[in-house]
C-alpha positions as CSV (number, residue, x, y, z in Angstrom):
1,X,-6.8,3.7,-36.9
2,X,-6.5,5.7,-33.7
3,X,-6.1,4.4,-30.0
4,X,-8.4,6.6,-27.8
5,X,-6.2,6.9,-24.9
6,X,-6.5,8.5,-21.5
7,X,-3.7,10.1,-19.6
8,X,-3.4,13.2,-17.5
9,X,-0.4,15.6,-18.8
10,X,2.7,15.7,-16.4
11,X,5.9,16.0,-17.3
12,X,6.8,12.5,-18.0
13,X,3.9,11.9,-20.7
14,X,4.1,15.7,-22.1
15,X,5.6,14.5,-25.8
16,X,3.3,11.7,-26.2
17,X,0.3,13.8,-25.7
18,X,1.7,16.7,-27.9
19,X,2.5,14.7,-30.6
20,X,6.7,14.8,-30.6
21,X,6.7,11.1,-29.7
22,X,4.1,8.7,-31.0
23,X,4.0,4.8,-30.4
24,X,4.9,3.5,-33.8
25,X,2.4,2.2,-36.0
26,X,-0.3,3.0,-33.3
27,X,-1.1,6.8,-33.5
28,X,-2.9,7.7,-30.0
29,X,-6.0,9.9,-29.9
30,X,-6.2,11.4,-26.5
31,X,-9.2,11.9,-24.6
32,X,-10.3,14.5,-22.2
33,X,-11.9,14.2,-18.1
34,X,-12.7,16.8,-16.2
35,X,-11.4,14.5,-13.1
36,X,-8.6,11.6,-13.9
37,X,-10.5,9.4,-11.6
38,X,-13.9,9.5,-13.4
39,X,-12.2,8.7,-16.2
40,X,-10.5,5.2,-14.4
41,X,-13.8,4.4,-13.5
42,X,-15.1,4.6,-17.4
43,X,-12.0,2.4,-17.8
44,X,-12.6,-0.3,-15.1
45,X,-16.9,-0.2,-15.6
46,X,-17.1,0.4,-19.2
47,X,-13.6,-0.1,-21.1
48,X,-14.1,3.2,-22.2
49,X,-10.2,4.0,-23.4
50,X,-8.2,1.5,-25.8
51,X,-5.3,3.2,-23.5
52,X,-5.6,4.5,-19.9
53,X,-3.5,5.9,-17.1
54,X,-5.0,3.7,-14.0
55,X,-4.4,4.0,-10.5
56,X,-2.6,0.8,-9.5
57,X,-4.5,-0.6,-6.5
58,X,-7.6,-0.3,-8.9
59,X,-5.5,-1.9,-11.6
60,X,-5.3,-4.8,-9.0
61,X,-8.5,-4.9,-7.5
62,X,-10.3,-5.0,-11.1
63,X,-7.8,-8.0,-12.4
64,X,-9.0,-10.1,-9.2
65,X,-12.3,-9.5,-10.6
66,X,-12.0,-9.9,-13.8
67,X,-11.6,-6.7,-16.3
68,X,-10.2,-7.2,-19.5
69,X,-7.3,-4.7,-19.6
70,X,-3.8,-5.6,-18.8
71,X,-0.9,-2.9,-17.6
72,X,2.2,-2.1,-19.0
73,X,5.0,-1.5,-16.8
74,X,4.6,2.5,-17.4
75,X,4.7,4.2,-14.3
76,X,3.6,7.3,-14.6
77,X,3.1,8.6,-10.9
78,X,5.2,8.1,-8.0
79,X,5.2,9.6,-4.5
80,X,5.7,9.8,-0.9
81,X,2.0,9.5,1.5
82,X,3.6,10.6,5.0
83,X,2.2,13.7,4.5
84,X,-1.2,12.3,3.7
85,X,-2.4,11.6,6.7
86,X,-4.0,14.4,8.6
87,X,-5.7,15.1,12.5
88,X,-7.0,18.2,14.0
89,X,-4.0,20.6,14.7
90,X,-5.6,21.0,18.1
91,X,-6.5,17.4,18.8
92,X,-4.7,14.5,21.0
93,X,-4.0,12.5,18.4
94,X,0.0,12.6,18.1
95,X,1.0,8.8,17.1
96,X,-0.3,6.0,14.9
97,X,-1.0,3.8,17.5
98,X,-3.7,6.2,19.2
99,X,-5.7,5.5,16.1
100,X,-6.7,2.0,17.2
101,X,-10.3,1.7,17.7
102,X,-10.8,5.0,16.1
103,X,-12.6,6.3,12.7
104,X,-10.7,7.2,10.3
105,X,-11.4,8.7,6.9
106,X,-10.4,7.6,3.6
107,X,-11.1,9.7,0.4
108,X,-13.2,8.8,-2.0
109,X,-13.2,4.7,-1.6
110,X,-11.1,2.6,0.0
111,X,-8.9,0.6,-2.5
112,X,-7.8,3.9,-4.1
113,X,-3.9,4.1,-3.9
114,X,-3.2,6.9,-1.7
115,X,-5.3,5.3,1.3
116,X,-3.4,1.9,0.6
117,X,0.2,3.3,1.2
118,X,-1.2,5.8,3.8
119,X,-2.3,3.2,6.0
120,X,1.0,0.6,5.0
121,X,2.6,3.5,6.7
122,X,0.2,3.3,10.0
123,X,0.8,-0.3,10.0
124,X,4.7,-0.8,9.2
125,X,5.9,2.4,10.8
126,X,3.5,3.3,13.4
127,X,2.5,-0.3,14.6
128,X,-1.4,0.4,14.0
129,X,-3.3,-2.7,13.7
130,X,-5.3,-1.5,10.6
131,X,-7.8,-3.9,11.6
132,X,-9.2,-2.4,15.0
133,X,-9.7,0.5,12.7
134,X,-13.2,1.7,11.3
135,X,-12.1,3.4,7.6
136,X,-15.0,6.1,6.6
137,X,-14.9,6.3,3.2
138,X,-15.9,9.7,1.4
139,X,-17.2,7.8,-1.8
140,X,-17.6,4.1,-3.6
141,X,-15.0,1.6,-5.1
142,X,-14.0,1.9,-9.1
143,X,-14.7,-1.5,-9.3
144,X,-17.9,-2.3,-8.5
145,X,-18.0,-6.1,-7.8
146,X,-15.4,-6.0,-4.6
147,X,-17.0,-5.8,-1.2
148,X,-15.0,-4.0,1.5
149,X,-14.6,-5.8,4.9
150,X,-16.9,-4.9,7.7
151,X,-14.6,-2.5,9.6
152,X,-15.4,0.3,6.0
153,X,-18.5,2.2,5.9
154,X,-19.9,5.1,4.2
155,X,-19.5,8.7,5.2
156,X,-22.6,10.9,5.5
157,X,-23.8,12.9,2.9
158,X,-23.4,16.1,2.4
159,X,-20.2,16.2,4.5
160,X,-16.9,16.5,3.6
161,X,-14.0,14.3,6.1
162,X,-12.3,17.4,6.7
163,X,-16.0,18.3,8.0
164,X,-16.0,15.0,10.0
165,X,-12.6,16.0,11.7
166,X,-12.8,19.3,12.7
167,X,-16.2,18.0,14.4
168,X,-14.3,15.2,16.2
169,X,-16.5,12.3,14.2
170,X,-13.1,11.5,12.7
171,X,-9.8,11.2,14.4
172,X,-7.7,11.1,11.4
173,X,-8.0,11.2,7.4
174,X,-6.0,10.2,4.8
175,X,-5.6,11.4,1.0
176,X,-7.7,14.9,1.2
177,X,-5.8,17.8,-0.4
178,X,-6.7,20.6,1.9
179,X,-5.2,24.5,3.3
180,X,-7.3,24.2,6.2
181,X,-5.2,26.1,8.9
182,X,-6.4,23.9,11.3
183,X,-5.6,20.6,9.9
184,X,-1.6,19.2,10.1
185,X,-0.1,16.0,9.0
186,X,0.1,13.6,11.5
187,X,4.0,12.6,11.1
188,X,6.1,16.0,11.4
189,X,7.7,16.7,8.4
190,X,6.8,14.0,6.1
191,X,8.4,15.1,3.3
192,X,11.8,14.5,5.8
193,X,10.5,11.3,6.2
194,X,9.3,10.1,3.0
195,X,13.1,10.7,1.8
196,X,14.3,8.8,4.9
197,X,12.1,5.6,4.1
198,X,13.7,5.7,0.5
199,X,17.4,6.0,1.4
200,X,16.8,3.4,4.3
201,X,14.5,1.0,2.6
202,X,14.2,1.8,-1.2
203,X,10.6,2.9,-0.4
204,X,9.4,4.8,-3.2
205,X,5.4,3.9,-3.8
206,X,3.9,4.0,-7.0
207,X,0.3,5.1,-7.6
208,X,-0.7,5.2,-11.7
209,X,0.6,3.0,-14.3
210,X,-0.9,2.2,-18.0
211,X,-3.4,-0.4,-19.1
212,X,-4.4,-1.6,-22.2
213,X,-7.9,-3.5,-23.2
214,X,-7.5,-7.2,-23.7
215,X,-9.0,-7.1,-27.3
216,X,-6.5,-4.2,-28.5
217,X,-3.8,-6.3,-27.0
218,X,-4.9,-9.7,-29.2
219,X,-6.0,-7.6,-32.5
220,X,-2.7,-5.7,-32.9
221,X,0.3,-7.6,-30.8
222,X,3.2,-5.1,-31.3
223,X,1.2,-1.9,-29.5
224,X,2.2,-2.6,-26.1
225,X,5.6,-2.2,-26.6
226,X,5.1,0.1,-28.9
227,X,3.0,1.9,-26.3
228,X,5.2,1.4,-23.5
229,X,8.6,2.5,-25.4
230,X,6.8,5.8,-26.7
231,X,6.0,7.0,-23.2
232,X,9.5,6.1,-22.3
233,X,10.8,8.1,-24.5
234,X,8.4,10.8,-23.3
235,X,9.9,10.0,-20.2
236,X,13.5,10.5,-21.2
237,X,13.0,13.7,-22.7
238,X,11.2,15.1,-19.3
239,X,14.8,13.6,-17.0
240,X,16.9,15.2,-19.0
241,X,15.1,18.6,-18.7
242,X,15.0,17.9,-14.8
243,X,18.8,16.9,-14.8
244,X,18.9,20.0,-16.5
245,X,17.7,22.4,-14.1
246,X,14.1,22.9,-15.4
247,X,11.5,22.8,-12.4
248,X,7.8,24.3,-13.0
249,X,6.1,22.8,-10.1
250,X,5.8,20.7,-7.1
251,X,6.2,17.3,-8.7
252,X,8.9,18.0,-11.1
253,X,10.6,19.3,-7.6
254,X,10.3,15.6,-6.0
255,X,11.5,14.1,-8.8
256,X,14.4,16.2,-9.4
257,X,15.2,15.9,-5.7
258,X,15.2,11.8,-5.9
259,X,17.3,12.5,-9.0
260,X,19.8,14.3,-6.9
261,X,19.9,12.1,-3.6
262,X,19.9,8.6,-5.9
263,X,21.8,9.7,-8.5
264,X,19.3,7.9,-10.5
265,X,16.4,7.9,-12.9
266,X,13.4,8.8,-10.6
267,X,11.0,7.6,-12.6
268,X,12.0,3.8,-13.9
269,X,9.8,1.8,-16.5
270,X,9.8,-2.2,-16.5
271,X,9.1,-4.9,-14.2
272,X,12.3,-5.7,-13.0
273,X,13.3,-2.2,-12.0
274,X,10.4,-1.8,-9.3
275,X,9.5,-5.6,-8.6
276,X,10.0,-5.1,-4.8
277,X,8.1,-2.1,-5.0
278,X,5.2,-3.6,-7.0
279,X,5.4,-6.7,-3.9
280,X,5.1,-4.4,-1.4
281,X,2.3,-3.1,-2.1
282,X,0.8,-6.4,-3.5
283,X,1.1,-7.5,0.2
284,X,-0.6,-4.6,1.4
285,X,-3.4,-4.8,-0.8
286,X,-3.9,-8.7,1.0
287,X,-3.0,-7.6,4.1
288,X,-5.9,-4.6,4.0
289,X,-8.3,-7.0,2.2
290,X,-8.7,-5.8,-1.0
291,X,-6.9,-8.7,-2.4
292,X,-7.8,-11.9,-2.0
293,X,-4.2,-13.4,-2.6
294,X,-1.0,-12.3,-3.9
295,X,-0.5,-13.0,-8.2
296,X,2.9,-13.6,-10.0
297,X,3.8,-10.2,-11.3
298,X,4.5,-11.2,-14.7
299,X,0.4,-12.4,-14.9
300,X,-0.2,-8.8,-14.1
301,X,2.0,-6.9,-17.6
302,X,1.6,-7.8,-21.3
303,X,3.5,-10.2,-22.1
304,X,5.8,-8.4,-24.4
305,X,7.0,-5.8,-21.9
306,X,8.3,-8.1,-19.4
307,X,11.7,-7.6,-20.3
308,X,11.4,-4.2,-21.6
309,X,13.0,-1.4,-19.3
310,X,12.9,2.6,-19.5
């Protein structure tokens, strides 16, 4: 048998998909999307994947309501969201706390992961009360069953929120990848400041991890660490081409420059390795209502990975 299994090549998972590192005893099958977060949304609606690359606020958001997957602590995208929020390059917007009482944009809906740590960054940094502001958001939620609090509604349609800035309906957005000339991020130089908010406070967000369906996880007990020590493996392989020298493209150059200012793996498997990371953003989620309450970390991996590191 074959796991079908969703994951979007990068440099970290490049030997699982092609084969050079399989999970053994469980040979993978890997499926294709035209757009990763379609596919989450199979995952979290339908169960569509014995194996998926999920975003981890949706991870979170669909185990409050009940989906029958479970992650392993396989985290396979990592990154800094200073740069993600944007206003008009020739608007009056110049600090997070301006924003109170505005409308802001978040793309597609608003658990997905980007928005979370976009706005933690409002909040924590910029002293925004996220709650005075109304989020616009481009699209609906993965998980159908959660209900956003009253300050989220729906964009129009047939406008885009770069569309809704540059027209002034918006005072800010987060999480749209756009060249638009006259578009800027709202904190100057965020890459500067991402690195700053690691070195001074370990701040290095995680957005995707793995899951694995419930049933897989009963029928055949040894696949998630079987799962979970094949991709780090895969993962391996990829820092040692990065301590190397190899760099093809823009994430492989953020990794390799947390490699060089930490000295240290820049992408970590296992639970204990990012527990504070995993709580910060747990408390966000509450904080910005898409959790109802906080849950014990270990209620949140399969069981057999809890101790496993990569």
């Amino acid at each position: 048998m074959r796991y079908v299994t969703l994951t979007r090549a990068q440099g970290n998972n490049r030997a699982v998909i092609d084969g050079s590192v399989v999970p053994q005893g469980f040979p993978l099958e890997f499926a294709q999307e035209a757009a990763l977060v379609q596919g989450f949304r199979k995952m979290v609606r339908n169960l569509a994947y014995d194996v998926s690359e999920m975003a981890l606020t949706t991870y979170l958001c669909a185990r409050e309501h009940g989906v029958r997957f479970s992650a392993l602590p396989v985290f396979l995208v990592r990154g800094f969201h200073h740069g993600a929020i944007l206003v008009r390059r020739d608007g009056t917007i110049t600090g997070a706390k301006q924003l109170a009482g505005r409308r802001v944009g978040v793309n597609r809906g608003y658990t997905v992961t980007t928005g979370v740590w976009g706005r933690a960054i409002l909040g924590t940094e910029g002293g925004l009360d996220l709650d005075s502001v109304t989020w616009v958001r481009s699209g609906d939620e993965h998980v159908a069953d959660y209900r956003q609090p009253a300050n989220v509604v729906s964009a129009p349609s047939g406008r885009t929120l770069i569309d809704l800035l540059k027209a002034g309906e918006l005072d800010a957005v987060i999480g749209v990848d756009t060249d638009d000339p006259d578009v800027t991020p709202l904190i100057a130089n965020p890459g500067k400041a991402g690195f700053a908010a690691l070195r001074e406070r370990g701040l290095y967000p995680i957005n995707h991890l793995v899951v694995v369906k419930d049933d897989v996880l009963a029928a055949e007990p040894g696949i998630a660490a079987a799962v979970f020590e094949a991709f780090a493996e895969s993962k391996r392989r990829y820092v040692e081409r990065l301590r190397s020298g190899t760099v093809e493209n823009a994430s492989d150059r953020m990794y390799a420059r947390v490699l060089a200012e930490t000295g240290a793996d820049p992408l970590p498997y296992g639970l204990e390795p990012n527990r504070a990371v995993l709580e910060e953003l747990m408390g966000h989620a509450v904080r910005q209502h898409i959790l109802a309450a906080p849950v014990r970390l270990e209620d949140l991996f399969a069981p057999s990975t809890l101790d496993l590191a990569g």
